[in-house]
C-alpha positions in Angstrom: 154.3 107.9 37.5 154.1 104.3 38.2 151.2 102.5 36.1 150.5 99.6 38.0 148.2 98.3 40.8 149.4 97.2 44.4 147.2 94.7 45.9 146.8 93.9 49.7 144.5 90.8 51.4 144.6 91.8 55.7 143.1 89.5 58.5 143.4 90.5 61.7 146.3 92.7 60.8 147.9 94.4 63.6 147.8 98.5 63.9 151.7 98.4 63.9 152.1 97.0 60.5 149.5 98.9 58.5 152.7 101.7 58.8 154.3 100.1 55.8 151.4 100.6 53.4 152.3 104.5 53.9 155.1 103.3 50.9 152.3 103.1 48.3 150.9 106.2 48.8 150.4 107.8 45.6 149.7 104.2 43.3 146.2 102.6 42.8 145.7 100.3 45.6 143.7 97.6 45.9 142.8 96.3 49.9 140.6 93.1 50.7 140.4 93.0 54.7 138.6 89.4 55.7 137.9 91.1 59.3 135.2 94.0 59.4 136.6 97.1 60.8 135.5 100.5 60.2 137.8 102.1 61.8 140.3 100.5 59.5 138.5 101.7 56.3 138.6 105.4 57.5 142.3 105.3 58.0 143.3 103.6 55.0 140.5 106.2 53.1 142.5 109.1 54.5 146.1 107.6 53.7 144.9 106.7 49.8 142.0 109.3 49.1 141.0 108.2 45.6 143.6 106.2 45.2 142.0 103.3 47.3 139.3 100.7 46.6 138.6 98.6 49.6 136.8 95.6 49.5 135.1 94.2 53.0 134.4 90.4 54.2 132.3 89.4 56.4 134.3 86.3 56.9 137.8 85.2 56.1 137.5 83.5 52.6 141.5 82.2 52.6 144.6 83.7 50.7 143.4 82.3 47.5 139.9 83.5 47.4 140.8 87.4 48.5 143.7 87.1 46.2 141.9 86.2 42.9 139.1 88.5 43.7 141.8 91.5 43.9 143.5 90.1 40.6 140.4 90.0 39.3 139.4 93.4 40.0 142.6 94.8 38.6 142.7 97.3 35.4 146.5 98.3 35.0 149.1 95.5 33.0 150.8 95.4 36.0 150.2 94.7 39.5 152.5 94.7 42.9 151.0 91.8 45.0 152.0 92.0 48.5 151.2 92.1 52.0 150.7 94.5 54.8 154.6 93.1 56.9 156.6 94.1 53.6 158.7 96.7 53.9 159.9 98.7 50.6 160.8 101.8 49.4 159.2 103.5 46.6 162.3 103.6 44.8 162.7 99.4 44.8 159.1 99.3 43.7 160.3 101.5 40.3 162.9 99.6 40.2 160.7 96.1 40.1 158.3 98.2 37.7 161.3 99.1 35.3 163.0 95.4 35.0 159.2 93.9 34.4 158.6 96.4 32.1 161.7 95.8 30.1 162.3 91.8 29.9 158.4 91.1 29.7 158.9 88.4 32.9 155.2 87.2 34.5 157.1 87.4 37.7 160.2 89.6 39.1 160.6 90.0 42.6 163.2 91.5 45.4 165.3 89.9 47.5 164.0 89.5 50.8 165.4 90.6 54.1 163.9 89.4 57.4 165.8 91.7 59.6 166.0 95.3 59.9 169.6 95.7 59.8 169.9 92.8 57.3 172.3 94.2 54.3 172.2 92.8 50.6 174.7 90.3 49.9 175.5 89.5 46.3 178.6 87.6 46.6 179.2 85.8 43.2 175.6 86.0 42.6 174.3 88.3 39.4 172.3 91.3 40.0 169.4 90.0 38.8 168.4 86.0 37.7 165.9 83.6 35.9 164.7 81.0 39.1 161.7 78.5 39.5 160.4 80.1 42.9 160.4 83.3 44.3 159.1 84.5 47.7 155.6 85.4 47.1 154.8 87.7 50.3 156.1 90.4 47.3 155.7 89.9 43.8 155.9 92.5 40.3 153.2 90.6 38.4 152.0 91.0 34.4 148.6 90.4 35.3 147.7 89.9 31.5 150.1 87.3 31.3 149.0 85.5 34.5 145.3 86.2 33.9 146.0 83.6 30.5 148.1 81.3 32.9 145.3 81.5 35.7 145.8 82.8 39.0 145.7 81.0 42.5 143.8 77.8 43.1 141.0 78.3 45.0 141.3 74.7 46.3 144.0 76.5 48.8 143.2 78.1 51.6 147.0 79.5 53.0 150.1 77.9 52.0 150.8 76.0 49.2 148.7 78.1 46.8 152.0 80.4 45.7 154.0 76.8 45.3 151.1 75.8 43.0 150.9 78.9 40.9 154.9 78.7 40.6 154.9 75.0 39.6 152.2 75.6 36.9 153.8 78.8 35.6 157.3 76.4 35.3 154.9 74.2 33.0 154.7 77.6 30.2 157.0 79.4 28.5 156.8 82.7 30.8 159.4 83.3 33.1 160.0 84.4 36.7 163.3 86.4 37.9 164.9 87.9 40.9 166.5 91.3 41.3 169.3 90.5 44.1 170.3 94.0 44.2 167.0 95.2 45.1 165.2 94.4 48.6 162.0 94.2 50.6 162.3 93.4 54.4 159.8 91.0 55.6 159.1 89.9 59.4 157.7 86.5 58.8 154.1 86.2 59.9 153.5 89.4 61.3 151.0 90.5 58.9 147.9 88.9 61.2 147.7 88.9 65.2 149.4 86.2 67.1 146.8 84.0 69.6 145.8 80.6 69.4 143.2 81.0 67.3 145.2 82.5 64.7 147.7 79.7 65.0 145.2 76.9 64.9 143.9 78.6 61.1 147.8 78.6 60.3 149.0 75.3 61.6 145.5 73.4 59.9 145.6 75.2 56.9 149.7 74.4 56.1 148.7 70.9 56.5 145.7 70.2 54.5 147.7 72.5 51.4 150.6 70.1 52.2 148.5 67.2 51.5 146.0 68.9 48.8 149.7 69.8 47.2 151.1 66.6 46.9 147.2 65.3 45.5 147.4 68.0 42.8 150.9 67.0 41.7 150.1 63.1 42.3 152.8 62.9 44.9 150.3 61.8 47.6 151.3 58.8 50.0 148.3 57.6 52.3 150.6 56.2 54.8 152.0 59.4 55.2 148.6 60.6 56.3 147.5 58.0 58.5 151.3 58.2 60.5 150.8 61.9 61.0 147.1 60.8 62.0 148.7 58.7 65.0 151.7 60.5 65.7 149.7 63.6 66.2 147.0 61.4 68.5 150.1 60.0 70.7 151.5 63.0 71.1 148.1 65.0 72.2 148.2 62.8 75.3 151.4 63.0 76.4 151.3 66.9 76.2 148.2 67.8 77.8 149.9 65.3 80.8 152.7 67.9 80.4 149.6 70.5 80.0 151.6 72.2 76.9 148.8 74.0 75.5 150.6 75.3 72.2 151.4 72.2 71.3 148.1 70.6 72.1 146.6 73.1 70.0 148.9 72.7 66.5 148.7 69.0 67.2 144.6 69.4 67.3 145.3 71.5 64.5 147.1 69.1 62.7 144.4 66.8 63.0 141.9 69.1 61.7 143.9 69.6 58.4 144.3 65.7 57.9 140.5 65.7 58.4 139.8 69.0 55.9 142.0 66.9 53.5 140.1 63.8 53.7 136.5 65.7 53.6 138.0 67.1 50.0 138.8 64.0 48.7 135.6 62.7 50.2 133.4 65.4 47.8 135.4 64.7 44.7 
């Protein structure tokens, strides 16, 4: 029996992929879904039983926000934070458990496959190693450990945050590892619905944590802003002359990020 939490944010998250949570049946699970949907909770209820604790929004709060609360929220030492487009078997999950377990690492995740008939390939690497960053769409976590460390920065809305936690963890003397030998399979930013909507949140959000990244790390070059600021006007009106409206929208997006940015900085 596997003593340890698995921890799930959803928005918007499309019927097809809510199939891979099936792998955690049996383990305390922890699911924060930022879109209400009672249909959702009835299905998950009858998947988990008991097992389950589900936690509705009324609106979507970020990645940060949902996260933290879930961490918070969490009563075993360990904790498998992950989202709803992993794919992993029960046995690579023990496997995870076990090597946390045993070499006391804040962080130990799988090595991460982004197509279904994608095999592992070790070549001269080691089956398992100590690295600065890991791929944080699945993650073995010592929540004691990071609960003294600090979780996500609520600052971040999506994107960025995971790069923040990991740069901050680097600053202690905990460690993060990577099992090469075990995987997860991961189709890149299928966990939410695709529509432009959904890509506007995306394309806004990368862009104000790129910028509210390089603040927090005093890497932050205002020219770079007010380029991206002009480029991004420029290019609006030569695409909607070419009436491209997925570009018109990340380039309105873009803008609104810069903006976001600048209203932060404003309020500090």
């Amino acid at each position: 029996m596997l003593n340890l939490t698995v921890i799930i944010t959803l928005y918007k998250t499309p019927s097809k992929q809510l199939l891979n949570l099936k792998n955690y049946k049996g383990l305390k699970i922890l699911i924060a879904n930022q879109t209400p949907d009672r249909n959702l909770k009835k299905k998950l209820i009858k998947l988990f039983g008991k097992k389950l604790k589900y936690y509705q929004f009324k609106k979507n709060i970020g990645l940060s926000k949902s996260s933290n609360f879930l961490l918070k929220k969490v009563k075993t030492k360990y904790c498998l934070f992950t989202q709803a487009d992993i794919n992993i078997s029960k046995k690579n999950i023990e496997k995870l458990y076990k090597f946390i377990i045993k070499n006391k690492f804040i962080f130990v995740g799988p090595n991460i496959l982004t197509k279904k008939n994608d095999k592992i390939k070790l070549g001269n690497k080691r089956n398992n190693e100590i690295v600065k960053k890991l791929d944080a769409s699945i993650l073995m976590m010592d929540t004691k450990k990071l609960e003294k460390t600090g979780f996500f920065d609520n600052d971040f809305f999506l994107y960025w945050e995971d790069i923040m936690l990991m740069k901050k963890i680097n600053a202690t003397k905990n460690k993060m590892a990577k099992l090469n030998n075990v995987s997860a399979f991961h189709l890149g930013e299928s966990s939410t619905e695709k529509n432009f909507k959904i890509d506007f949140i995306r394309w806004n959000n990368y862009r104000y944590g790129e910028y509210l990244y390089d603040y927090k790390t005093k890497n932050l070059k205002f020219i770079k802003i007010v380029r991206r600021l002009i480029s991004s006007i420029i290019l609006i009106v030569i695409n909607i002359l070419s009436f491209n409206l997925r570009k018109i929208n990340k380039l309105f997006a873009e803008i609104v990020g810069i903006l976001k940015f600048v209203g932060y900085l404003m309020k500090k």
